[in-house]
C-alpha positions as CSV (number, residue, x, y, z in Angstrom):
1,X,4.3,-28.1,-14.7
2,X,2.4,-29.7,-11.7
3,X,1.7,-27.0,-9.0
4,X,0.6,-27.5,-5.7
5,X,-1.3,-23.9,-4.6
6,X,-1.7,-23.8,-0.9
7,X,-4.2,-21.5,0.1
8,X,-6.6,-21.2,3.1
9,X,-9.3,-19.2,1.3
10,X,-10.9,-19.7,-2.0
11,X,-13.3,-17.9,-4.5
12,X,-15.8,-17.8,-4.9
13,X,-16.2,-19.6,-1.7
14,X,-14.9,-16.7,0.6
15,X,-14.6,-13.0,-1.2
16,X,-11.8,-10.7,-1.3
17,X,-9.1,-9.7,-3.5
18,X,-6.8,-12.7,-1.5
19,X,-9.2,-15.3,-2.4
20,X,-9.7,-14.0,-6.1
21,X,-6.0,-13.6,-6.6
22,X,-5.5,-17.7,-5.7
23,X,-8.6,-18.4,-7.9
24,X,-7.7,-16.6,-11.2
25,X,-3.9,-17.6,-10.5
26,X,-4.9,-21.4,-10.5
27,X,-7.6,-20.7,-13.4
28,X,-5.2,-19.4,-15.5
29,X,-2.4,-21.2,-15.3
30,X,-4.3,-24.6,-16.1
31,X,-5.5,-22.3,-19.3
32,X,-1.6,-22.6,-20.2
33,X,-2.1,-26.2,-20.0
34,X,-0.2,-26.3,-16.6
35,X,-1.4,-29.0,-13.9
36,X,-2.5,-26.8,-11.0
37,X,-4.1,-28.4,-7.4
38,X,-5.1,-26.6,-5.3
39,X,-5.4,-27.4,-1.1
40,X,-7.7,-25.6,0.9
41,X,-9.6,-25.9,3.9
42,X,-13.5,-26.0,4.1
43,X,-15.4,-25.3,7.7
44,X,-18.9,-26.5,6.3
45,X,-17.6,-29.7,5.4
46,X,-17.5,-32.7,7.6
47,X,-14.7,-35.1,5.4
48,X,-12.1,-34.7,2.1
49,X,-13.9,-33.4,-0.8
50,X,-12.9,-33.5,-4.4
51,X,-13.6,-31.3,-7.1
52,X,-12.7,-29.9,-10.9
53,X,-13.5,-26.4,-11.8
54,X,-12.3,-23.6,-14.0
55,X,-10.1,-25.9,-15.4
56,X,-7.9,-27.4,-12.2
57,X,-8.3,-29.6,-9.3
58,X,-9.3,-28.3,-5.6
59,X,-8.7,-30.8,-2.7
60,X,-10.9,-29.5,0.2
61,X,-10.2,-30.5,4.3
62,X,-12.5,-30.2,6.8
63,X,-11.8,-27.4,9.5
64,X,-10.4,-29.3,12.8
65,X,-10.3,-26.3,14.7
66,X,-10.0,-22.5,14.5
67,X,-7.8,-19.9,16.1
68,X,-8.5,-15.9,15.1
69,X,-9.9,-17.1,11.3
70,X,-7.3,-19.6,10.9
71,X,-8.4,-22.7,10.2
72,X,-6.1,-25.7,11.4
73,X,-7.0,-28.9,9.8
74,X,-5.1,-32.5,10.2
75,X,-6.4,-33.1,6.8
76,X,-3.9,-30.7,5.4
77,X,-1.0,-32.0,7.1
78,X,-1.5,-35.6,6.0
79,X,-2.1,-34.4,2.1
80,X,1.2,-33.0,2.3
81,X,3.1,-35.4,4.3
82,X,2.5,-38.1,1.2
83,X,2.5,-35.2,-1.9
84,X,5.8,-36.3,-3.9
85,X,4.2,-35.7,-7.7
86,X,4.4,-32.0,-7.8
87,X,7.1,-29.8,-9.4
88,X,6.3,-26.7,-7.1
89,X,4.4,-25.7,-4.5
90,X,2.6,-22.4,-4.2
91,X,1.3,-21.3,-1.0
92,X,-1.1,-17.8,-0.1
93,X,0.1,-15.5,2.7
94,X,2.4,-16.7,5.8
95,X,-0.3,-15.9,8.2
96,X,-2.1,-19.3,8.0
97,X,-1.2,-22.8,9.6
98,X,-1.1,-24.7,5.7
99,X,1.5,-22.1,4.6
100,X,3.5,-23.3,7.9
101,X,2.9,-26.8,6.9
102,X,4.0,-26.1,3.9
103,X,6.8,-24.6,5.2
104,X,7.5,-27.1,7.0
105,X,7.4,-29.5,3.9
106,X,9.7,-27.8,2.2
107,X,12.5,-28.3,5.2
108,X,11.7,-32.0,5.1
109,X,11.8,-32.5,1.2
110,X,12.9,-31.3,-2.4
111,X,9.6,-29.8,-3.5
112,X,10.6,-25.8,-3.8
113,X,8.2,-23.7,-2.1
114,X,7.3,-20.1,-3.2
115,X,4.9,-17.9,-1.2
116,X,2.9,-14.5,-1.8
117,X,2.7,-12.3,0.3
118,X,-0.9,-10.7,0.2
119,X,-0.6,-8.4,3.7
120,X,1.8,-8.6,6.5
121,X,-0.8,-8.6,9.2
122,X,-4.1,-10.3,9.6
123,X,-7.1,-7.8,10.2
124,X,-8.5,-10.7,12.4
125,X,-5.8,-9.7,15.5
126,X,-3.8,-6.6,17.3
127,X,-1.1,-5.6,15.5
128,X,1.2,-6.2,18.3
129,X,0.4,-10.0,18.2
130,X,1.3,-10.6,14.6
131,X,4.5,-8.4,15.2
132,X,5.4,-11.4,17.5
133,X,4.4,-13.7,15.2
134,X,6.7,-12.3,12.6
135,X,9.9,-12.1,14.1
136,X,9.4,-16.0,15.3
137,X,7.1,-18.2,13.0
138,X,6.8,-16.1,10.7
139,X,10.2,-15.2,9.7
140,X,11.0,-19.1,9.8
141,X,8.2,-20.0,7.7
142,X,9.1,-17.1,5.2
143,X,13.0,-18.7,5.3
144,X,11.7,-22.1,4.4
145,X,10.6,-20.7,1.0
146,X,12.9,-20.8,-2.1
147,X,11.1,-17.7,-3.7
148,X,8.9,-14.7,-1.3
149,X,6.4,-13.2,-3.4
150,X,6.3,-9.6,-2.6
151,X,3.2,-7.1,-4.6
152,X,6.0,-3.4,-3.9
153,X,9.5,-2.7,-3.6
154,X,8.6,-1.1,-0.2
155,X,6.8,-4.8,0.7
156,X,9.8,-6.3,-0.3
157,X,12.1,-3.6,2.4
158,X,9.2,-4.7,4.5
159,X,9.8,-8.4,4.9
160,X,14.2,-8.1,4.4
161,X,13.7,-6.0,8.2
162,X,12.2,-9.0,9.6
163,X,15.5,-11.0,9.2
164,X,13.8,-12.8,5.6
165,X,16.9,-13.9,3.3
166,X,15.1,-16.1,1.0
167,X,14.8,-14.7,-2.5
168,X,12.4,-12.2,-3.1
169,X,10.7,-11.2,-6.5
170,X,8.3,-8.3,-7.0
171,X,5.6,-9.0,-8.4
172,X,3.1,-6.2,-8.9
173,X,-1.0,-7.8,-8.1
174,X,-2.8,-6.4,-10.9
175,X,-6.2,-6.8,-12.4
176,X,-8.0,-7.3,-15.5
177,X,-8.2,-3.9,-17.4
178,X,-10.8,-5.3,-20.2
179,X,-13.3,-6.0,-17.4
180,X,-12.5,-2.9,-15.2
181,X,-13.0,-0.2,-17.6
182,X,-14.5,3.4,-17.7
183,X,-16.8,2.5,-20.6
184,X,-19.2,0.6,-20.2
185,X,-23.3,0.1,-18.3
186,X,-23.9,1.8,-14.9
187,X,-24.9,-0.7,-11.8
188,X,-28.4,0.4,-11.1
189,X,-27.7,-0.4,-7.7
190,X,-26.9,3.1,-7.0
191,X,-29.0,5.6,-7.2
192,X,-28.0,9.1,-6.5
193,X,-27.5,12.5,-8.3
194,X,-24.6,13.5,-6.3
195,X,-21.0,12.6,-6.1
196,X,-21.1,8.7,-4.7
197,X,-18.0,7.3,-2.4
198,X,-17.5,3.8,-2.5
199,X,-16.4,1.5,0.4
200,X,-15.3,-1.9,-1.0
201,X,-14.3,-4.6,1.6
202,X,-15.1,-6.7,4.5
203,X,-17.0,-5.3,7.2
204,X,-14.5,-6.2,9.7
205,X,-11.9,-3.7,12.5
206,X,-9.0,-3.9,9.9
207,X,-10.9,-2.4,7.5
208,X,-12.0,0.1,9.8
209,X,-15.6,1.1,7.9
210,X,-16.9,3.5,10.6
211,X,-13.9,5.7,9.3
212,X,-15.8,5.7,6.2
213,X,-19.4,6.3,7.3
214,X,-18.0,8.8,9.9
215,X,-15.9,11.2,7.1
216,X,-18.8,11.4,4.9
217,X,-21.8,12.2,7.4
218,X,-19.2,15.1,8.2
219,X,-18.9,16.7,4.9
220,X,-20.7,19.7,3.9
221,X,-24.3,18.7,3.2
222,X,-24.0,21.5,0.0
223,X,-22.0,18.7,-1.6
224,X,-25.1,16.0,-1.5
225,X,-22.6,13.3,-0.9
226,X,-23.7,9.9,-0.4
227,X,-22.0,6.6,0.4
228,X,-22.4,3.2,-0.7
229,X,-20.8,0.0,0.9
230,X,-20.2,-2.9,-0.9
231,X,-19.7,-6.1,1.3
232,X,-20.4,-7.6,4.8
233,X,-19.4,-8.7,8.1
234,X,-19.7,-8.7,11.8
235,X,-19.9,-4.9,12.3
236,X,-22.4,-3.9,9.4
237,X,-25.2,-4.1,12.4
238,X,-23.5,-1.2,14.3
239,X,-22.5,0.6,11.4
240,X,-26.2,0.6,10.5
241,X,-27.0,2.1,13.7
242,X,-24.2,5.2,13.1
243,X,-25.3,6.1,9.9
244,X,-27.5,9.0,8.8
245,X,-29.7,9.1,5.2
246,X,-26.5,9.6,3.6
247,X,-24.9,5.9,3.6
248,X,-26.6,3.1,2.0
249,X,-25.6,-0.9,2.7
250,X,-25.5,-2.7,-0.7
251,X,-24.3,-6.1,0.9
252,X,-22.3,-8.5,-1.1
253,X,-22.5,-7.9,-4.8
254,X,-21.2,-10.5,-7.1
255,X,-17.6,-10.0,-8.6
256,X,-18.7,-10.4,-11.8
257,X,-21.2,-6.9,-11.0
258,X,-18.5,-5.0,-9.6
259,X,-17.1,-3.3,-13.3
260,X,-20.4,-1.8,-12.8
261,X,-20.6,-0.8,-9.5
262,X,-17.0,1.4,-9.7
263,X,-18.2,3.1,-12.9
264,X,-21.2,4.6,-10.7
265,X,-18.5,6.1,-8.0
266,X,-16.8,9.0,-8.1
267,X,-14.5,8.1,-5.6
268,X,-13.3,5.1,-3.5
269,X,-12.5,5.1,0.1
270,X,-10.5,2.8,2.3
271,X,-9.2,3.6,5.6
272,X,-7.5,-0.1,6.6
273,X,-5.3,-0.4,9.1
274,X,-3.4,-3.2,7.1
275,X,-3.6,-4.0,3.7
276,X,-1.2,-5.7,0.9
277,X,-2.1,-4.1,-2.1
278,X,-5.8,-4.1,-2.3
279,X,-7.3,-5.0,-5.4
280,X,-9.9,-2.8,-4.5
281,X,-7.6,0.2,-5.0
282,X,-6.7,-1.4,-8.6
283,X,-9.8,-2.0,-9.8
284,X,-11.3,1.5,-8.6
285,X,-8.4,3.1,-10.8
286,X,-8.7,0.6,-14.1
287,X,-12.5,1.9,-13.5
288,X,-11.6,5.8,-13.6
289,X,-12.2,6.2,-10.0
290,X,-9.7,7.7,-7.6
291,X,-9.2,6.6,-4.2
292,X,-8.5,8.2,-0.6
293,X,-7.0,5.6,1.5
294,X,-5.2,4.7,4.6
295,X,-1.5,5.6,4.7
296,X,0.6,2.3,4.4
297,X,4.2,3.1,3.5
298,X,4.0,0.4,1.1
299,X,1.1,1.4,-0.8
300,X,0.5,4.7,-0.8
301,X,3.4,5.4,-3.6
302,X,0.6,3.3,-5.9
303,X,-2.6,5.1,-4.1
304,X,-0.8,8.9,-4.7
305,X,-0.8,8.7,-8.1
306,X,-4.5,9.0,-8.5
307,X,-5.6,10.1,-5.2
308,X,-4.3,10.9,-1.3
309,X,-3.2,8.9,1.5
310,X,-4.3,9.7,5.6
311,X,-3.2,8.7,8.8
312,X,-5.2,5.7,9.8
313,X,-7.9,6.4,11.9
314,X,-7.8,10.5,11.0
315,X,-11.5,11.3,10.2
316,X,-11.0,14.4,9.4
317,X,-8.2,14.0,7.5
318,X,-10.7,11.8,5.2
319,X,-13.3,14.4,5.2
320,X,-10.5,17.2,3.8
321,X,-9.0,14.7,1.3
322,X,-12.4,13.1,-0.1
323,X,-13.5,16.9,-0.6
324,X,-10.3,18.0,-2.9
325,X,-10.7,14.1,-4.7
326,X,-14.1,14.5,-5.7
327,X,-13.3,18.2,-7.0
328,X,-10.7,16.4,-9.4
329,X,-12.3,13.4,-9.8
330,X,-12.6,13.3,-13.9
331,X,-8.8,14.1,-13.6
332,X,-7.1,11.8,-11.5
333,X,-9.5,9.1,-12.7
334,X,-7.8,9.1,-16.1
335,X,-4.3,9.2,-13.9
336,X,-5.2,5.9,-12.2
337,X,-6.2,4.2,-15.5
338,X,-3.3,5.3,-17.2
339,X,-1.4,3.7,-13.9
340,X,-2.9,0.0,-14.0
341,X,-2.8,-0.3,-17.6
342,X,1.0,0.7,-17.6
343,X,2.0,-1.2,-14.3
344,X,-0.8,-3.4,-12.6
345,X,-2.4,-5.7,-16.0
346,X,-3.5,-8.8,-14.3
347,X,-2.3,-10.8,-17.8
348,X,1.7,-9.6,-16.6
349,X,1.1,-11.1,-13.2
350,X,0.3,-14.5,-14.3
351,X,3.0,-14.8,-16.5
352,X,5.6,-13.6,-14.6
353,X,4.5,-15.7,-11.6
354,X,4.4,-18.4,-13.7
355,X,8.1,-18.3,-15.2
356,X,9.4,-18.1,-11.6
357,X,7.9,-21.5,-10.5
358,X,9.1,-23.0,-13.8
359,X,12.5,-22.2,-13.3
360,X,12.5,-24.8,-10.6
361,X,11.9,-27.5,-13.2
């Protein structure tokens, strides 16, 4: 099968569970001996560049212009305005301008088009602005598709309310369970004899960090909790300023050290205002770590079954719930394994992806 994988960011280029998803997708399915290609957009690049890695075929356009994170690129729209050889195409998220180019292929031509949905809304804009953008180009460019990728039954409710009637599969995001494992060496990046909370994630608004710093400098000092946060962005310099002894910034830590990194944690936090369904959360539990996170209807059946859900931007809320996690943290550690080896293996997503897009052969 030739695929065409549409996607606007790509690891290890850009990090994040979005990015990584695409990635391993395409990685694996040229392991099956499929023909995957995958077009993306590159800002630090000035013309069309080509390369093989991991065992497929990445087509890279210079950025033309940008509008909050979205890279528009002419290059894009050219590639696909001449692509005729491929059985399928594949694109990541409706929130980016190649997906509606893709989109808009697909209304022009034969190629079927399927697209995941990794998030509703951006964490780059207001909520109220992607609401708008939903219920116009959105919803067309989700209409265009012959399959919607959806990771929840409730994302799935979720996109049928915006007026979607394209066919939609669930597909649950999962992750590797040999990798992220209880057993296994320590990351000596943290260093602590107390309980640790992990924060996993961009350092942007949507992620809403200063939640995080702000629940933990609050609870008891008895408890000797400390945080660590794992990633970067445009806010870790004010962050910085807010927190006390008790948080520590590790920066971006390779993927490949992150197994390590959740076996240190006792428990991981994530107050987001939007997510889809973070691979963070997954990992954490295939790990042994619980989570306290954000209350998104659509995810917090998963997060529930191995830790508690708040209302976004509740501090104390996360102070009350990260103090009853950590006193069952052994216990419901063993209930989130038990969850992603049972319903989120990252080996079940790939196939079953992949037997959708070859039933359009």
């Amino acid at each position: 099968m030739r695929i065409l994988r549409v996607a606007q960011k790509l690891y290890p280029d850009v990090k994040g569970g979005g990015a990584y998803h695409t990635h391993a997708m395409s990685r694996d399915q040229a392991a099956m001996g499929h023909d995957v290609t995958v077009l993306t957009v590159d800002p630090e690049r000035k013309r069309r560049h080509l390369e093989e890695r991991d065992g497929y075929t990445i087509i890279r356009y210079p950025v033309s212009a940008s509008v909050l994170g979205n890279g528009i690129t002419a290059g894009v729209a050219s590639f696909l305005q001449a692509a005729e050889e491929y059985d399928v195409m594949h694109a990541h998220s409706h929130l980016y301008f190649s997906t509606n180019l893709a989109a808009l292929k697909r209304r022009l031509e034969d190629i079927p088009l399927a697209i995941t949905n990794h998030g509703l809304y951006s964490q780059n804009a207001p909520e109220w602005l992607f609401d708008l953008y939903l219920r116009s180009v959105g919803r067309w460019t989700f209409n265009q598709a012959d399959v919607v990728f959806c990771y929840t039954n409730e994302d799935r409710s979720r996109v049928r309310e915006l007026g979607v009637d394209s066919r939609i599969e669930v597909v649950a995001n999962g992750v590797d369970t040999e990798r992220f494992t209880p057993e296994g060496k320590v990351s000596e990046l943290i260093d602590h004899d107390g309980p640790v909370v992990l924060f996993v994630g961009r350092l942007v608004e949507g992620k809403r960090p200063q939640d995080a710093v702000r629940a933990v400098s609050e609870l008891p000092e008895e408890l000797n909790v400390k945080l660590y946060i794992v990633g970067e962005g445009p806010m870790r310099s004010g962050l910085e300023d807010m927190a006390a002894g008790a948080v520590e910034f590790l920066g971006h830590v390779p993927y490949d050290k992150m197994p390590a990194v959740y076996r240190a944690g006792d428990v991981l936090v994530l107050p987001s205002r939007a997510e889809g369904l973070p691979r963070t959360v997954l990992e954490a539990f295939a790990s042994g770590v619980p989570v306290v996170s954000s209350y998104l209807g659509h995810t917090a059946p998963v997060v529930q079954a191995a830790g508690e859900t708040v209302e976004i931007g509740d501090v104390e809320g996360y102070v009350s719930a990260l103090e009853r996690v950590l006193d069952r943290s052994q216990e419901l550690g063993g209930d989130g394994r038990q969850t992603v080896v049972e319903e989120f293996r990252w080996q079940d997503t790939v196939e079953r992806t992949t037997a959708v897009l070859q039933s359009f052969r």
